[in-house]
C-alpha positions as CSV (number, residue, x, y, z in Angstrom):
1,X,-26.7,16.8,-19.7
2,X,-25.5,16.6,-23.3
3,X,-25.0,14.4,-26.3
4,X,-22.1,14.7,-28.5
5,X,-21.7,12.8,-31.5
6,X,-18.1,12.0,-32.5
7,X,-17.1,10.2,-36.1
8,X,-14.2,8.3,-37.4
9,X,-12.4,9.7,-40.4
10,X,-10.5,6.9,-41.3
11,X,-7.3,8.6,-41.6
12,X,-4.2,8.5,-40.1
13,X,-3.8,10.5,-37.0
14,X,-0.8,12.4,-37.4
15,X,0.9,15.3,-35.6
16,X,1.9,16.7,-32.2
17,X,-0.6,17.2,-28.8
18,X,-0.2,19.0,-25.2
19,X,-2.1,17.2,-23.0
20,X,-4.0,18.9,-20.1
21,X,-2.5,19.4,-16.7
22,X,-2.2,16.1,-14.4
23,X,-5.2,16.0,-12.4
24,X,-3.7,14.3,-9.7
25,X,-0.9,16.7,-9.5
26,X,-3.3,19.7,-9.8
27,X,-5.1,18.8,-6.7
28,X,-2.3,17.9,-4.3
29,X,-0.2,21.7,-5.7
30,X,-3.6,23.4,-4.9
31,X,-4.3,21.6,-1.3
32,X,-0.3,22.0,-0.4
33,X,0.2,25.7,-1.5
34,X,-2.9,26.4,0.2
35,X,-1.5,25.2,3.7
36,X,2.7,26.1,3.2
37,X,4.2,29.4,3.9
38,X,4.6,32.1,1.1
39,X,3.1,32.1,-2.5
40,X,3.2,28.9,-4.7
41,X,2.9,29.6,-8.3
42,X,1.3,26.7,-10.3
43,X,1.9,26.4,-13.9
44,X,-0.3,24.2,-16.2
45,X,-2.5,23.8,-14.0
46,X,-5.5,21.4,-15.2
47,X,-9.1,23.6,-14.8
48,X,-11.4,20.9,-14.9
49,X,-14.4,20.4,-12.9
50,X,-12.2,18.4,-10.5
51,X,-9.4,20.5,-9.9
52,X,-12.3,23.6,-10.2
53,X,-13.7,21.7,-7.0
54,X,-10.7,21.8,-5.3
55,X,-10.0,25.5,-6.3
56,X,-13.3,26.4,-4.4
57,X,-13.1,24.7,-1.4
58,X,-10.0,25.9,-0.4
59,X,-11.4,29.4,-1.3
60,X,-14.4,28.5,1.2
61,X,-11.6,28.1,3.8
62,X,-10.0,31.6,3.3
63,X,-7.3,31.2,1.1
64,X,-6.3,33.4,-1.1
65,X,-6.2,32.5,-4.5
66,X,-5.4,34.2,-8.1
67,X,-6.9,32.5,-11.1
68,X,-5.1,33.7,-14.4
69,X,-6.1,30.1,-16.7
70,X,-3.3,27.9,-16.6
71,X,-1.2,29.5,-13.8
72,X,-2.8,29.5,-10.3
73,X,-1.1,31.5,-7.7
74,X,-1.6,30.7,-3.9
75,X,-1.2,32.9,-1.0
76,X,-0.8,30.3,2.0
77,X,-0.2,31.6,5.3
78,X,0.2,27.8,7.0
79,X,-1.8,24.9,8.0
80,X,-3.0,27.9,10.8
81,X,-4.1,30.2,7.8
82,X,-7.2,28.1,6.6
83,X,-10.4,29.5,8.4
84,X,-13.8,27.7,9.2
85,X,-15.9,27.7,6.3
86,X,-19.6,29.3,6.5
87,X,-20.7,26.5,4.7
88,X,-20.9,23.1,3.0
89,X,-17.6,22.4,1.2
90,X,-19.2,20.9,-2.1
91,X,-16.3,18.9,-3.8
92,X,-18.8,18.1,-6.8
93,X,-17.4,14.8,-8.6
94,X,-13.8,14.7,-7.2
95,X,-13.2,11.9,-4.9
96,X,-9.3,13.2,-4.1
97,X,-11.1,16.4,-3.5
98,X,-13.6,15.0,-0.5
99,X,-11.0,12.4,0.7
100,X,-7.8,14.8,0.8
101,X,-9.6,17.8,2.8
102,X,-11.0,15.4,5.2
103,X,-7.8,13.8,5.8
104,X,-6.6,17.7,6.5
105,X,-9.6,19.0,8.3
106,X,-9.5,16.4,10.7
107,X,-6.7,18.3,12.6
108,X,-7.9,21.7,12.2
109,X,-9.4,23.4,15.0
110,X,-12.8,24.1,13.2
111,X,-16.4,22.4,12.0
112,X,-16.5,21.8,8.3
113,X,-19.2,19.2,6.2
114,X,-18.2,17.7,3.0
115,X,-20.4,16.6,0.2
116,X,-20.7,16.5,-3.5
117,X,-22.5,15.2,-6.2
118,X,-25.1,12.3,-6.0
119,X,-22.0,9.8,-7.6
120,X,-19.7,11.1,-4.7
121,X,-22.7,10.8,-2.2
122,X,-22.2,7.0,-3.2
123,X,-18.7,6.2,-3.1
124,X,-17.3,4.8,-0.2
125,X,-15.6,6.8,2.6
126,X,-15.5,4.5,5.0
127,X,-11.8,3.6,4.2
128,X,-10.9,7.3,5.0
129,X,-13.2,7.8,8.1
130,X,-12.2,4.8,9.8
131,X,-8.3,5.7,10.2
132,X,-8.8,9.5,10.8
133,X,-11.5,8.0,13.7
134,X,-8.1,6.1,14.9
135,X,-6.0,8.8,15.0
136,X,-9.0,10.6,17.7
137,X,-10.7,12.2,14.6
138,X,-13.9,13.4,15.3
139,X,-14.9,12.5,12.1
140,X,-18.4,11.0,10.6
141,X,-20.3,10.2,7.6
142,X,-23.8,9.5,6.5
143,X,-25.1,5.4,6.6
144,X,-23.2,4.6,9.5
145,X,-19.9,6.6,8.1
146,X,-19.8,5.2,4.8
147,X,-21.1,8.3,2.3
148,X,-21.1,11.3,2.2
149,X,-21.9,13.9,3.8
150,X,-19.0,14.2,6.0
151,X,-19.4,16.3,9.1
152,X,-15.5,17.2,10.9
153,X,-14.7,18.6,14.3
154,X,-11.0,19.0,13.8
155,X,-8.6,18.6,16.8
156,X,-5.7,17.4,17.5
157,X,-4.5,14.2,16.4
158,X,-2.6,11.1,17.4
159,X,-0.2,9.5,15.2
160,X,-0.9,5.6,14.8
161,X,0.6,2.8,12.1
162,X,-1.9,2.0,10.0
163,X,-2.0,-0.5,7.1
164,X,-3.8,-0.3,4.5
165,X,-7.0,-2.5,3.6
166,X,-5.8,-1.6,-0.3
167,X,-3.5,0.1,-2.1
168,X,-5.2,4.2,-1.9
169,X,-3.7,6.9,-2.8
170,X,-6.5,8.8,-1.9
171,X,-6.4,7.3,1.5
172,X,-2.6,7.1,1.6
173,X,-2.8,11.1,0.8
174,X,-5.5,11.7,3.5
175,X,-3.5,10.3,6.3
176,X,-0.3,12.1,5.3
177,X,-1.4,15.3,5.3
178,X,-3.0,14.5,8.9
179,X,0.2,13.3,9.8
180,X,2.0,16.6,8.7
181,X,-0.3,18.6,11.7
182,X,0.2,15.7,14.4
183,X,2.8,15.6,17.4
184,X,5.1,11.7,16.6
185,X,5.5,9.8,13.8
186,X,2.5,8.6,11.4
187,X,3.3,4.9,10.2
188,X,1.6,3.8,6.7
189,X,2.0,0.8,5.1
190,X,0.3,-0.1,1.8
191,X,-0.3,-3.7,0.4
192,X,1.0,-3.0,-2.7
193,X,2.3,0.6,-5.1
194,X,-0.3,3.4,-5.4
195,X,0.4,6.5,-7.0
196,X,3.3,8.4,-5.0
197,X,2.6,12.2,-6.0
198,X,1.7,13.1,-2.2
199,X,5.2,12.4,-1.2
200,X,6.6,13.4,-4.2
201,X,5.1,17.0,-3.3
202,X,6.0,16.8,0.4
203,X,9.1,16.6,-0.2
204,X,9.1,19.6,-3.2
205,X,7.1,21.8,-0.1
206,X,10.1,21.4,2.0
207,X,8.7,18.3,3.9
208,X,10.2,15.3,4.6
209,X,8.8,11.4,4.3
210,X,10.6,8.4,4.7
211,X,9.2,5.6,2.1
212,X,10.7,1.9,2.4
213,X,9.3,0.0,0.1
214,X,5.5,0.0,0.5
215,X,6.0,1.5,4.2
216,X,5.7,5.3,5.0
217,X,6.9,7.1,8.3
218,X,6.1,11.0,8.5
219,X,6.8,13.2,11.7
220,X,4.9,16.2,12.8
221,X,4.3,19.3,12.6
222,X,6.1,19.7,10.2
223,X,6.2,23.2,8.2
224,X,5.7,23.7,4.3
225,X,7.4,26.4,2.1
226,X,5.7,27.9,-1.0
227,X,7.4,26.7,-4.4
228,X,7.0,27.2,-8.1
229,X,5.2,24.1,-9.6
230,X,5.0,23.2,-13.2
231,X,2.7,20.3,-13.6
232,X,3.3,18.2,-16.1
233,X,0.4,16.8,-18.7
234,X,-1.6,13.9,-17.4
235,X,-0.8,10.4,-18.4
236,X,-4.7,9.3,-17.9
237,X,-5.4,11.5,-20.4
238,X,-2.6,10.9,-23.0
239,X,-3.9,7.3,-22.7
240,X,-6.7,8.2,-25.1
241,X,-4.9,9.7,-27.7
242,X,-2.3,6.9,-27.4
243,X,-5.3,4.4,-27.9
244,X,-6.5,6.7,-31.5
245,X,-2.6,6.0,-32.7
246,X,-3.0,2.2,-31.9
247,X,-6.3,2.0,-33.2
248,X,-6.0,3.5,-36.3
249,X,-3.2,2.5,-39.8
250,X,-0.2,4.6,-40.3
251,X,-0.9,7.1,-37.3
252,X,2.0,8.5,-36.0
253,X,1.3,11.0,-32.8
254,X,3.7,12.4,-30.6
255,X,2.4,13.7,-27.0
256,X,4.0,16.4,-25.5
257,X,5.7,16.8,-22.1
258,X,3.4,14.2,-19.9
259,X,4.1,12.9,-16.5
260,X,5.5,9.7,-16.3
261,X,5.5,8.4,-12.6
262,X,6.2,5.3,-12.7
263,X,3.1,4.5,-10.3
264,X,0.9,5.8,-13.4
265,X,1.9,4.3,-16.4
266,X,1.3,0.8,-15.7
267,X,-0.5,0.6,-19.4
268,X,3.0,1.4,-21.6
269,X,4.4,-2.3,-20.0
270,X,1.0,-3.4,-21.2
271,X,1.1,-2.2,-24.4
272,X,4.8,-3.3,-24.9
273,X,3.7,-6.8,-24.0
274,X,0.7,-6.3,-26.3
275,X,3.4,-5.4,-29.3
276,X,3.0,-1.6,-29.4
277,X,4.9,1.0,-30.9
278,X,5.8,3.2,-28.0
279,X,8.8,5.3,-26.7
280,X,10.0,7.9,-24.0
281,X,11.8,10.4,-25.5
282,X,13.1,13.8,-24.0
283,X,13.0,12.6,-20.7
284,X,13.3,15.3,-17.8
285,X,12.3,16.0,-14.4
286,X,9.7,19.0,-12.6
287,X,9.5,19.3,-9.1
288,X,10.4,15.8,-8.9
289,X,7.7,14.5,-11.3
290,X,9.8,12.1,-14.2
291,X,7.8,13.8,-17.7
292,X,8.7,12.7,-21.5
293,X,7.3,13.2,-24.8
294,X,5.3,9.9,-25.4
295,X,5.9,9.0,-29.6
296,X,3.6,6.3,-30.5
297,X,3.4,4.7,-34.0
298,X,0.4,2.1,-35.3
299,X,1.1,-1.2,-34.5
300,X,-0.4,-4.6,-34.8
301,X,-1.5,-5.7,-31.5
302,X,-1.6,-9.1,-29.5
303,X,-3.5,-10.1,-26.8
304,X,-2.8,-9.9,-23.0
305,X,-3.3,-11.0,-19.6
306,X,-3.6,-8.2,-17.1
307,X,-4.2,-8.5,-13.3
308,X,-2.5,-8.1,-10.1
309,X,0.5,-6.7,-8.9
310,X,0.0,-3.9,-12.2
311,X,-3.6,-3.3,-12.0
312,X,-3.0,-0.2,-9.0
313,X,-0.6,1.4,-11.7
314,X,-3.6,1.3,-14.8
315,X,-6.8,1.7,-12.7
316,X,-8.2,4.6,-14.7
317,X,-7.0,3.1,-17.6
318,X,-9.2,-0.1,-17.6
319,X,-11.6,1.2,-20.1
320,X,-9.7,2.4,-22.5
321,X,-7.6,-0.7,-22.4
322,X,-10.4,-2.8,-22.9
323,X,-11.4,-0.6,-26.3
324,X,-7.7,-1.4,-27.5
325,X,-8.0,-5.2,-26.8
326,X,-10.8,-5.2,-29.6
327,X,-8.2,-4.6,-31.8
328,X,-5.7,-6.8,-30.7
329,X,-5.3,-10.7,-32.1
330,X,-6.6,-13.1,-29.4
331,X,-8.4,-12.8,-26.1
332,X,-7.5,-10.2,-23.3
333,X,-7.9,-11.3,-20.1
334,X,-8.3,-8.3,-17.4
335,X,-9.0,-9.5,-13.7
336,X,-8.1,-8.6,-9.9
337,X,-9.8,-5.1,-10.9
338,X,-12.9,-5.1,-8.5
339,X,-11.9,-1.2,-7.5
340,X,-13.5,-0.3,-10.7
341,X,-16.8,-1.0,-9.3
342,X,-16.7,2.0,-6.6
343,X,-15.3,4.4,-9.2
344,X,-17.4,7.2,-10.5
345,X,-19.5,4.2,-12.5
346,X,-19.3,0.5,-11.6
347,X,-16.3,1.5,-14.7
348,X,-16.9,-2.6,-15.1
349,X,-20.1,-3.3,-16.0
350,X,-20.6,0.0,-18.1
351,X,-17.4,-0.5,-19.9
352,X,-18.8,-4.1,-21.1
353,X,-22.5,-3.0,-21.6
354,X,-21.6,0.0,-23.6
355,X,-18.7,-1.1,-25.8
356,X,-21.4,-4.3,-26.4
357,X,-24.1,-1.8,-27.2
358,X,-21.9,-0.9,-30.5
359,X,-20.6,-4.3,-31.5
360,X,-17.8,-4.9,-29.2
361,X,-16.9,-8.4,-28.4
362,X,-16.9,-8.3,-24.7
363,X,-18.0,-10.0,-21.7
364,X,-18.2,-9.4,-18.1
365,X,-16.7,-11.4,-15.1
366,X,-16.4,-10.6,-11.4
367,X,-13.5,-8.4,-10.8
368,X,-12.6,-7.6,-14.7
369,X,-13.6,-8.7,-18.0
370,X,-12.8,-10.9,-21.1
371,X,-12.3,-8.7,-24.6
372,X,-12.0,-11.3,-27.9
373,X,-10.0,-8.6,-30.7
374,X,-11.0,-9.4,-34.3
375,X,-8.4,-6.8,-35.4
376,X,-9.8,-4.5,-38.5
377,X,-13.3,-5.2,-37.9
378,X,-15.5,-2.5,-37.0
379,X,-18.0,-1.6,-35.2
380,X,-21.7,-0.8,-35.8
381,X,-21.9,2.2,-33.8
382,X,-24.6,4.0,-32.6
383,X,-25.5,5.4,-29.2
384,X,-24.1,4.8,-26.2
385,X,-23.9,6.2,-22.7
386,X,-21.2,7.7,-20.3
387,X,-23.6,8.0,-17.0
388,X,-22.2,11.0,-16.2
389,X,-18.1,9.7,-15.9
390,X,-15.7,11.2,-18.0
391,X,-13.3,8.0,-18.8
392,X,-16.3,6.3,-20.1
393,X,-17.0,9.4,-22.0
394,X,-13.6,9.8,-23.7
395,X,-13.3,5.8,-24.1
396,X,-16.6,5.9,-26.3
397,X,-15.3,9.0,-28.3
398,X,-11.8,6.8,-29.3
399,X,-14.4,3.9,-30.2
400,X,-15.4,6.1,-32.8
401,X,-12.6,5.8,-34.3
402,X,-13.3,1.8,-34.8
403,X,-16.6,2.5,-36.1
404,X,-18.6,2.2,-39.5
405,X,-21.4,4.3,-38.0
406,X,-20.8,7.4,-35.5
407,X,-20.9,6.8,-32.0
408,X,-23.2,9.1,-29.8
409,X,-22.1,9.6,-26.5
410,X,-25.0,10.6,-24.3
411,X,-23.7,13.1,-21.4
412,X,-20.6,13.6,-22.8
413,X,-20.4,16.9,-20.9
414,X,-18.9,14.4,-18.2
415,X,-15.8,14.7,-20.6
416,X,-14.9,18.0,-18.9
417,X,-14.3,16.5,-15.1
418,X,-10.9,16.2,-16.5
419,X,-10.0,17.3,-20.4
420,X,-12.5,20.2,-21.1
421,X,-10.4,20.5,-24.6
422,X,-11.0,16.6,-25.4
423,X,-13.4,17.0,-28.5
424,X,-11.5,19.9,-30.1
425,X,-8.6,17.8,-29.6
426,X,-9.5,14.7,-31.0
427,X,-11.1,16.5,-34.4
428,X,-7.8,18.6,-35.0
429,X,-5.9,15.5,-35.9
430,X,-9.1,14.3,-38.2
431,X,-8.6,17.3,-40.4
């Protein structure tokens, strides 16, 4: 694993960005091409280690696909077209990846075993195995169906209504495209907003899904057409560069055509409430994702208290939030965020220990954490570690920015699960 060491300039960042391809949206264009009728054309497609994951395991399961770098073409013959692998799908560090296929292989006619990486082998699967087990999956899981591996004998399914434990996407996502291979209706109902790009692409497929509210009904069999997707760029990673603008005096950035769902940017009403600088502008719509240039200018910040019902709309955005509270007057407040702890790091305790190890002001509490900002004072810097997850990667890259010293980021080749341009990035607007 690698060390990088990244350095603040002390300039103003200033100038335009693409961001990379929407992870989330990557997967799910992949997964549903793969299964509709007819070619699906994906532009902008994100080729991180993820979405690589995903690329591969629906390779291993006979379809055909046509890699030419950002465009990813997709011969799909059906959800009848995908074959029994001839061995373990290996969704390396990608949670949608393992949780989405099981949800789908549980009503194909085959045997297939997930796994992945020793941080997937540790996050919890239980929530998807025990509804796919309701619906007459013949579905299990190592440590009495908890981890990974997961072993599937896919049959038939039965629809059931189903709510929630908490607000999944991943688990929303693996039930719906269940749902799409079994005979009646599949009932959903979620305790509170998760991200909506599954039914979002259902419907761009040709599918249909009724959504009331937080409630869900999907009928099957349903059939899926092959479409042209342009995926827009990802909001979790504009979040970073949108943290360098806010950290840093006179920066003025503008980011380029990003997705913005309304289930994903829970941060912007953060930052508006924290007294940033922030605007849509050139707002449109692809394949029935919202997308806008983001244009963010250097602001003094406030403090803020962040928790429940928003937290499902910022999840992945936690730690860099936290590194912009340091900056902001007062003391942040983020609780009711206890799914960190099952993320690809407890994302709670290493935000805290790490930003601590170079001179943040930061504590720990049960389901979140307390940040006092002392806006303009820096950090000491020195070395700090990702443990292998690329938020907490790109999170201590920003603090850089905040820093008297540099900041080295020990495996920082973590960084490339989702923004394999992130470095090159970040030192073209320090030129």
């Amino acid at each position: 694993m690698a060390d990088k060491t990244f350095y603040g300039s002390g300039k103003p960042l200033v100038g335009e960005l693409e961001m990379p391809g929407d992870k989330s949206i990557s997967h799910r264009a992949a997964i549903f091409g793969a299964v509709a009728h007819g070619e699906t054309v994906i532009d902008g497609f994100l080729r991180g280690n993820d979405c690589m994951s995903t690329l591969e395991c629906l390779r291993a399961l006979g379809v055909q696909i046509e890699d030419e770098g950002d465009r990813i073409t997709i011969l799909g013959q059906g959800f009848d077209g995908l074959k029994e692998p001839d061995h373990v799908l290996d969704a390396g560090n990608s949670g949608t990846t393992i949780r989405l296929l099981s949800g789908l292989l549980s009503a194909r006619p085959f045997y297939s075993v997930l796994t992945g990486d020793a941080s997937i082998r540790k996050r919890p699967m239980d929530r998807v195995i025990r509804p796919l087990q309701q619906m007459g999956g013949d579905i299990w899981g190592r440590g009495g169906n908890r981890f990974a591996p997961i072993a599937v004998r896919g049959h038939q399914l039965r629809p059931i209504e189903y709510r929630l434990p908490v607000a999944s996407a991943q688990v929303k996502s693996a039930l719906l495209l269940a749902g799409l291979q079994t005979s009646g209706t599949t009932k959903l109902v979620e305790p509170g907003a998760s991200r909506d790009h599954t039914e979002r692409m259902i419907r761009a497929f040709g599918g249909e899904i009724r959504t009331m509210g937080f409630r869900h009904e999907l009928s099957g069999p349903q059939s899926l057409t092959g479409i042209h997707v342009h995926v827009p760029g990802d909001f979790s990673s504009a979040a970073f560069f949108i943290t360098a603008a806010l950290l840093t005096p006179e920066s003025h950035l503008i980011l380029r055509s990003v997705g913005v769902n309304e289930t994903r940017i829970g941060m912007i009403q953060v930052l508006k409430d924290m007294g940033a600088d922030i605007d849509f502008i050139n707002r449109r719509e692809w394949n029935g994702e919202p997308v806008a240039d983001i244009d963010i200018h250097y602001a003094a910040l406030r403090a803020a208290e962040i928790g429940d019902p928003l937290i499902p709309r910022l999840i992945d955005e936690i730690p860099i939030i936290a590194l912009l509270a340091t900056e902001a007057e007062g003391k942040t407040v983020i609780r009711d965020a206890a799914e960190l702890k099952v993320k690809e790091t407890n994302r709670i305790k290493t935000t805290v220990e790490e930003l601590r190890q170079i001179g943040a002001d930061i504590t720990e509490t049960e389901d979140g954490m307390i940040i006092n900002g002392h806006p303009g004072q820096l950090f000491s810097g020195g070395t700090a570690d990702s443990f292998g997850d690329h938020r907490i990667g790109m999170m201590l890259a920003i603090a850089a920015l905040k820093s008297r010293n540099p900041v080295t980021v020990r495996h920082s080749d973590a960084i490339a699960v989702s923004f394999p341009a992130f470095s090159d990035r970040l030192a073209s607007l320090q030129k």
